[in-house]
C-alpha positions as CSV (number, residue, x, y, z in Angstrom):
1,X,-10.7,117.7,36.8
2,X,-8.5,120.2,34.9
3,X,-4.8,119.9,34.6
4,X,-2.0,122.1,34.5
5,X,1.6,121.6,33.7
6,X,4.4,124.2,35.1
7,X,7.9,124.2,34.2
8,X,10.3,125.5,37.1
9,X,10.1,124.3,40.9
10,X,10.4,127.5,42.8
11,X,8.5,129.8,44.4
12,X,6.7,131.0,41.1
13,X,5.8,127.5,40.8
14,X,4.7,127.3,44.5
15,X,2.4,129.7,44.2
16,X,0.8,128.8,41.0
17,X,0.5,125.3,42.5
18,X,-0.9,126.6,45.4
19,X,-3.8,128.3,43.4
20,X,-4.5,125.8,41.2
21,X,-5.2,123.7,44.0
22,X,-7.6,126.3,45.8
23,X,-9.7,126.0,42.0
24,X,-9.5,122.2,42.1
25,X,-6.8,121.2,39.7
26,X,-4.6,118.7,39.5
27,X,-0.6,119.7,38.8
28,X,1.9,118.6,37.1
29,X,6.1,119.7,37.4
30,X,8.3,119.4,35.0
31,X,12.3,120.5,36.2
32,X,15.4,118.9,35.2
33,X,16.8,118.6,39.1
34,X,15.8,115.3,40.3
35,X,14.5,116.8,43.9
36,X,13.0,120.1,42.9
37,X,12.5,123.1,46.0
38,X,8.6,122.3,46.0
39,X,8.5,118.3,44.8
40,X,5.7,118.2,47.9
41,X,3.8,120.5,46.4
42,X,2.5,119.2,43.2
43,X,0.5,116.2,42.2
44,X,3.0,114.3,39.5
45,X,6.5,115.4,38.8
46,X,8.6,114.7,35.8
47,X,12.2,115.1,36.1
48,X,13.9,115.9,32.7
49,X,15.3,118.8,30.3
50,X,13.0,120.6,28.1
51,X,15.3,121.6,25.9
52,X,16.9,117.8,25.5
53,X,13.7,116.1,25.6
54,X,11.1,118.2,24.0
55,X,9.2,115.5,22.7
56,X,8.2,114.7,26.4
57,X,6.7,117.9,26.7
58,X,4.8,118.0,23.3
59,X,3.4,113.8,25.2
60,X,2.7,115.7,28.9
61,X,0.6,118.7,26.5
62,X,-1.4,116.4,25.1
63,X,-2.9,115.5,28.7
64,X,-3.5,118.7,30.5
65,X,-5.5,121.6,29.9
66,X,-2.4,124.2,29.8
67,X,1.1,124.8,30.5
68,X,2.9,127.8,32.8
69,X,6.2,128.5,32.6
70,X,7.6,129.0,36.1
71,X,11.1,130.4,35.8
72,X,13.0,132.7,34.2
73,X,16.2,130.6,32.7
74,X,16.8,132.2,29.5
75,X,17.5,129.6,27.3
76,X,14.4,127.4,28.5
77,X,12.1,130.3,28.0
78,X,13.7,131.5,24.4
79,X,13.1,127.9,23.8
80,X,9.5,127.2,24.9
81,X,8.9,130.0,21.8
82,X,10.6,127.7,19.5
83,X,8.4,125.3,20.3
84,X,5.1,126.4,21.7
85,X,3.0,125.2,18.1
86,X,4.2,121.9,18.4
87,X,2.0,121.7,22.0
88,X,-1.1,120.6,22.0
89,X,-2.8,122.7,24.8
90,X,-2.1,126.3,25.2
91,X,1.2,127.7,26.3
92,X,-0.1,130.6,28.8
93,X,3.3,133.2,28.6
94,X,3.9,136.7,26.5
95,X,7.2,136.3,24.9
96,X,7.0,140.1,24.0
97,X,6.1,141.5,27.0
98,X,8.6,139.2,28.9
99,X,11.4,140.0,26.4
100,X,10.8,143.9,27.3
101,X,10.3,143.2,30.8
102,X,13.2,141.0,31.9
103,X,15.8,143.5,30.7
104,X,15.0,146.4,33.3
105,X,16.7,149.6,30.6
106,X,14.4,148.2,27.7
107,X,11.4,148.6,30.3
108,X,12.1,151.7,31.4
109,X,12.7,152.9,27.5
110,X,9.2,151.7,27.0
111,X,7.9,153.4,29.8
112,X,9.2,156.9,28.3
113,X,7.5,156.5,25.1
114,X,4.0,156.0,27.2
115,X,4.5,158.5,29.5
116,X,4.8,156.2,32.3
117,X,6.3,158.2,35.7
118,X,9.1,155.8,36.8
119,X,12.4,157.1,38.4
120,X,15.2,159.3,36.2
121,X,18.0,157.8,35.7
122,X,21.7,159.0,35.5
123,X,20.5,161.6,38.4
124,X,23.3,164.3,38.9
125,X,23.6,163.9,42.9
126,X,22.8,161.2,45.4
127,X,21.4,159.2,46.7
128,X,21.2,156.6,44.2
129,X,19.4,153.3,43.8
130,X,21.5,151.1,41.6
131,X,20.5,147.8,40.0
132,X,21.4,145.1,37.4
133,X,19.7,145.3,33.9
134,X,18.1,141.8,34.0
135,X,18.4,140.4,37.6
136,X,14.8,139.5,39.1
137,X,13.4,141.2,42.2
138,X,15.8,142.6,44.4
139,X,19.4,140.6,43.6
140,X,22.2,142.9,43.2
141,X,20.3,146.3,44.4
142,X,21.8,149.0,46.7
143,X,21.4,152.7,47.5
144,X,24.5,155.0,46.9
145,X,24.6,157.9,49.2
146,X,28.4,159.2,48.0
147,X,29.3,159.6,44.6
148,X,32.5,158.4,45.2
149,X,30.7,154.9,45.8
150,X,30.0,154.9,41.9
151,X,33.7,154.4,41.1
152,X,34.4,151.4,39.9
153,X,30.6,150.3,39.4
154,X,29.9,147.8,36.7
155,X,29.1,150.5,33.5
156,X,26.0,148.0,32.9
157,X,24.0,148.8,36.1
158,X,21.8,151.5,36.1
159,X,22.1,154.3,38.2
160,X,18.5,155.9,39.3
161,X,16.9,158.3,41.3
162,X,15.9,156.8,44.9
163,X,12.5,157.5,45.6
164,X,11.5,156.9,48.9
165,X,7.8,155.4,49.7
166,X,5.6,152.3,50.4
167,X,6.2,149.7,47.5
168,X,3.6,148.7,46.2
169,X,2.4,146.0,43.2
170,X,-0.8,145.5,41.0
171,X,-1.1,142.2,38.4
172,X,-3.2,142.5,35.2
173,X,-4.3,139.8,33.0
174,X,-4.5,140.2,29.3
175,X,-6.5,138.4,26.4
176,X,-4.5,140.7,24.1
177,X,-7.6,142.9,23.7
178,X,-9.6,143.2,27.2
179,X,-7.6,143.6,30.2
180,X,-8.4,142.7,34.0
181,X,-6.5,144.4,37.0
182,X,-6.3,142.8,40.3
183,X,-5.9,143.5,44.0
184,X,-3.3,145.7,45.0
185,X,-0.5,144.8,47.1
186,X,2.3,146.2,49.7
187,X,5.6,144.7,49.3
188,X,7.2,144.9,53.0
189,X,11.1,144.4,52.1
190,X,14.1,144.4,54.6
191,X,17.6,146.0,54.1
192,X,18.7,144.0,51.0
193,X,15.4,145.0,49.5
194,X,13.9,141.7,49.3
195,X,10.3,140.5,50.1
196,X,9.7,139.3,53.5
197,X,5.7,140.3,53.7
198,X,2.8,141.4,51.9
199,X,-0.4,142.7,52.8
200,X,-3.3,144.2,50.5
201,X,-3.9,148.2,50.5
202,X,-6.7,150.0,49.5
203,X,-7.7,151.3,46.0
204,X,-5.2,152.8,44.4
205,X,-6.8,154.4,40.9
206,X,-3.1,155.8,39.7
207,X,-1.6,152.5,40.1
208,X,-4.8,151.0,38.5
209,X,-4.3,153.2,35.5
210,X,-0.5,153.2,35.0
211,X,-0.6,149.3,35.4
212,X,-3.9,149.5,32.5
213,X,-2.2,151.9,30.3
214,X,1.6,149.2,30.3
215,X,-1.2,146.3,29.2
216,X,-2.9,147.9,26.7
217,X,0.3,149.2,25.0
218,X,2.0,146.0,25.0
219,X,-1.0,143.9,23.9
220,X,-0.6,141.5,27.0
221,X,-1.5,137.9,26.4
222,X,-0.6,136.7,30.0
223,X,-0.1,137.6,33.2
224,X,2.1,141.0,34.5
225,X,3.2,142.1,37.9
226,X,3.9,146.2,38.5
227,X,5.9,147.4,41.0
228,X,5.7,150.5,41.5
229,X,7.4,153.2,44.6
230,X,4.1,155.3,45.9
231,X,5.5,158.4,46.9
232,X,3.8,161.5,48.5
233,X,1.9,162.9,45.7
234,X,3.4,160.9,43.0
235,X,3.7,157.4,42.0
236,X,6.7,156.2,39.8
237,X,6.8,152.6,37.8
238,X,10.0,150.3,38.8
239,X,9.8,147.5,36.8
240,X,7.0,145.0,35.3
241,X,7.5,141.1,34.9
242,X,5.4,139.6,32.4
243,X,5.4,136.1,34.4
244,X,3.3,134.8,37.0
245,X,4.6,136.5,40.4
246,X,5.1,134.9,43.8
247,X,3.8,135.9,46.8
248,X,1.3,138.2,46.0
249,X,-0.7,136.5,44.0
250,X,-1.7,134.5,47.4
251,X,-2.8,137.8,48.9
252,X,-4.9,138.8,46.1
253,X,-6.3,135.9,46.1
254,X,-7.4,136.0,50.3
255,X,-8.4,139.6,49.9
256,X,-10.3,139.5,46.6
257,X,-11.4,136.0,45.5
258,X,-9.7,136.9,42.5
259,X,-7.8,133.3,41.3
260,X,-4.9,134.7,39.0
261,X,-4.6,131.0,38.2
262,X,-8.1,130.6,36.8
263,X,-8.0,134.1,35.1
264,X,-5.2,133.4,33.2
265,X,-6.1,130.0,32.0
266,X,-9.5,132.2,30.8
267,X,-7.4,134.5,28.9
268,X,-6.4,131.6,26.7
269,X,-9.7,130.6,26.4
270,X,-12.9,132.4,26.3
271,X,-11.0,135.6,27.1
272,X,-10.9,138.6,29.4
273,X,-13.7,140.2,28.6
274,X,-14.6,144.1,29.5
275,X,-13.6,145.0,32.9
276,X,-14.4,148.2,35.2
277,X,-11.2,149.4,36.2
278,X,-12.1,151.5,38.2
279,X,-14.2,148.8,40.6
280,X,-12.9,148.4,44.0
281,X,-11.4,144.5,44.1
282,X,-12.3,143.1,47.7
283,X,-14.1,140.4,49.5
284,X,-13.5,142.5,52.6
285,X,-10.9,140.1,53.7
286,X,-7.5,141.0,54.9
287,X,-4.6,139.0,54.3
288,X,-0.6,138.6,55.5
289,X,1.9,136.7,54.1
290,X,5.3,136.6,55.6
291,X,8.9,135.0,56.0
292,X,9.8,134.0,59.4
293,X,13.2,132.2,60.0
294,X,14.2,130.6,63.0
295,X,17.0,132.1,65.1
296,X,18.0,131.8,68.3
297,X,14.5,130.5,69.6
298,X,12.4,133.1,68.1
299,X,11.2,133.8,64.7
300,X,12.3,136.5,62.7
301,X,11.8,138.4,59.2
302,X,13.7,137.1,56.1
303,X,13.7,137.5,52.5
304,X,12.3,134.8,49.8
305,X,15.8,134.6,48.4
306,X,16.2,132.5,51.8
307,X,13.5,130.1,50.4
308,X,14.4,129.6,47.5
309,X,18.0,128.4,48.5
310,X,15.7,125.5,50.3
311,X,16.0,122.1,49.8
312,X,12.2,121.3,50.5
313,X,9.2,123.7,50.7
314,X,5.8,122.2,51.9
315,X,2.6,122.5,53.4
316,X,3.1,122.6,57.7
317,X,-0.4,123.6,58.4
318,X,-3.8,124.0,57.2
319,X,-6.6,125.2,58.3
320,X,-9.3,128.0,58.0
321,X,-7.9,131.5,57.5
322,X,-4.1,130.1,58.0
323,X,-1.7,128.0,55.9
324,X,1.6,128.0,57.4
325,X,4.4,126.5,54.7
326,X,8.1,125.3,55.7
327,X,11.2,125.5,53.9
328,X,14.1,122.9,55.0
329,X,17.5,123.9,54.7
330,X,20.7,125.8,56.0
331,X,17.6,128.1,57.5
332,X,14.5,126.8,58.6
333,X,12.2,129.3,57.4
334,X,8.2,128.9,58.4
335,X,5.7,131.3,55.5
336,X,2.8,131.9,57.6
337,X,-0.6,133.2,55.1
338,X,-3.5,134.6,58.2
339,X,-6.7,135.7,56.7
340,X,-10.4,136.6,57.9
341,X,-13.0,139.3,58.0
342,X,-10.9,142.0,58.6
343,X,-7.4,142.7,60.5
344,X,-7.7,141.8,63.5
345,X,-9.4,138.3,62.5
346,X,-6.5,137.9,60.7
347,X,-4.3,138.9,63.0
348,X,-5.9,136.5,65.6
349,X,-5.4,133.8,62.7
350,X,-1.9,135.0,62.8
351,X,-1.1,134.5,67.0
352,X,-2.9,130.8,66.4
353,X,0.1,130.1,64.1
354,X,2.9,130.9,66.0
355,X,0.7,128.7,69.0
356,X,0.8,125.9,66.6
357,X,4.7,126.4,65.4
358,X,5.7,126.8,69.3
359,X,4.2,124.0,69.8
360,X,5.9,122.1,67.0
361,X,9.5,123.2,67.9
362,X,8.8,123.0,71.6
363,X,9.6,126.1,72.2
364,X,7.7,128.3,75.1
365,X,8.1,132.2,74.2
366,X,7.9,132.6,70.3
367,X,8.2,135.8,69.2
């Protein structure tokens, strides 16, 4: 059985683990908080520091077949470079392409010098979609519809065009030569912008080739999510994150086959190979993964920022074409993942989960 070490016990981590374990591997956390969010989730945990202990990491790489760094702390990550030759199995992360993408004004600079569309910035009237420079997903966003609201703004945000459309994201897998492009996803968000659902979409060959064209040019050796605003006639590039995603990874995975876990671990080993990028991606499966908190006896969307202020994040249910997970804490929040032939086998997947929750919570009429 292979073996895989991630570092970080969140909801990147969830999701790898969840993956590795449709492949049959065995996994292994490392965190330095003695009850990490998905402790449930893995096969072995290891609570310590990597930056005190190091050595520990070098002993736990010397018994697995890889290691995935599964947050994005700064210091651990600059770190983890420092260190990576000292490990004895690969160490499957792009510093480069995660140093451009995790400061979001350095990835749109590199975007103009490909030719990338992504939004203007500095736009001369509103409305305005403001955001930090290095602040994952959707912390700190807003839209400015008065330009009097830009008085007093932090001078370090940036200030872009706001682009309305579906948003949508694409993941591509480098060997640092051959690159393979995934499944495309929607990314449903609520008012604060942040993820609540995702659902696949059909092909979409200008996503396909803006997502190709980012890989190539950086020379990806990894994993990279795209997120990109599909707007009539015209896409435009957000923001990439060269580390493994959450969420939509799970998706691609129901709707494609396509294992990002396994194709990454390839990449570090035999390699990509030549891919057709233009080749529709699809099992012919449709998949939804969603949020749902529980208020007021019903269930209702929420964000993954909810989740990941958890104390415990688990496996409630599975079975074939559902997985239901449940997060304990100030909100309980239930992520149900419905698959099958087609939508409305999913969607019947779907109603058989919130049968099996009702029955759980006792509740008659869940919504």
């Amino acid at each position: 059985m292979r073996t895989i070490c991630i570092i970080g016990g969140k909801l990147q981590g969830f999701e790898v683990a969840y993956l590795a374990h449709k492949a049959g591997m065995k996994v292994i956390l490392v965190d330095r908080r003695e009850k990490p969010l998905i402790l449930s989730a893995v096969d072995d945990f290891h609570c310590f520091d990597v930056i005190r202990e190091p050595d520990r990491l070098v002993a736990i790489s010397e018994n697995v077949d890889a290691i995935i760094p599964v947050n994005e702390n700064i210091e651990t990550i600059e770190f983890l470079k420092k260190i990576k030759d000292r490990l004895a199995c690969p160490l499957l992360f792009d510093f480069d392409a995660y140093h451009i993408s995790m400061d979001k004004k350095r990835s749109k600079d590199f975007f103009y010098s490909i030719d990338v569309p992504t939004p203007a910035d500095n736009p001369t009237s509103p409305p305005y979609f403001v955001k930090p420079p290095c602040e994952s997903s959707s912390v700190g966003t807003s839209i400015i519809y008065d330009d009097r609201e830009l008085d007093g703004l932090d001078p370090g945000m940036l200030v872009e065009e706001y682009v309305e459309g579906d948003v949508i994201s694409l993941e591509v897998v480098g060997d640092g030569e051959n690159f393979a492009v995934a499944k495309e996803t929607k990314v449903h968000v609520d008012g604060t912008y942040d993820c609540h659902k995702v659902t696949p979409i059909d092909h979409h060959q200008e996503l396909r080739d803006s997502s190709l064209k980012l890989a190539r040019n950086l020379r990806l050796r990894g994993i990279m999510d795209i997120e990109a605003i599909d707007s009539p006639g015209n896409l435009k590039v957000l923001e990439i994150d060269a580390r493994f995603p959450s969420q939509t990874p799970s998706v691609v995975y129901h709707s494609s086959g396509i294992n990002l876990v396994e194709m990454l671990m390839q990449a570090f080993s035999s390699g990509i190979g030549n891919t057709d990028n233009s080749k529709i991606v699809s099992n012919g499966n449709y998949c939804t993964f969603e949020h749902l908190a529980l208020k007021e006896g019903g269930l209702e969307p929420v964000g993954e920022h909810v989740i990941s202020q958890g104390t415990d994040y688990h496996v409630f249910h599975s079975s074939e074409g559902l997985d239901i997970f449940e997060c304990i804490g100030d909100t309980k929040v239930f992520t149900f993942m419905s698959w099958g032939p087609g939508k409305a086998e999913a969607e019947n997947n779907r109603q058989r989960g919130f049968g099996i929750v009702r029955e759980h919570l006792g509740i008659k009429n869940l919504n």
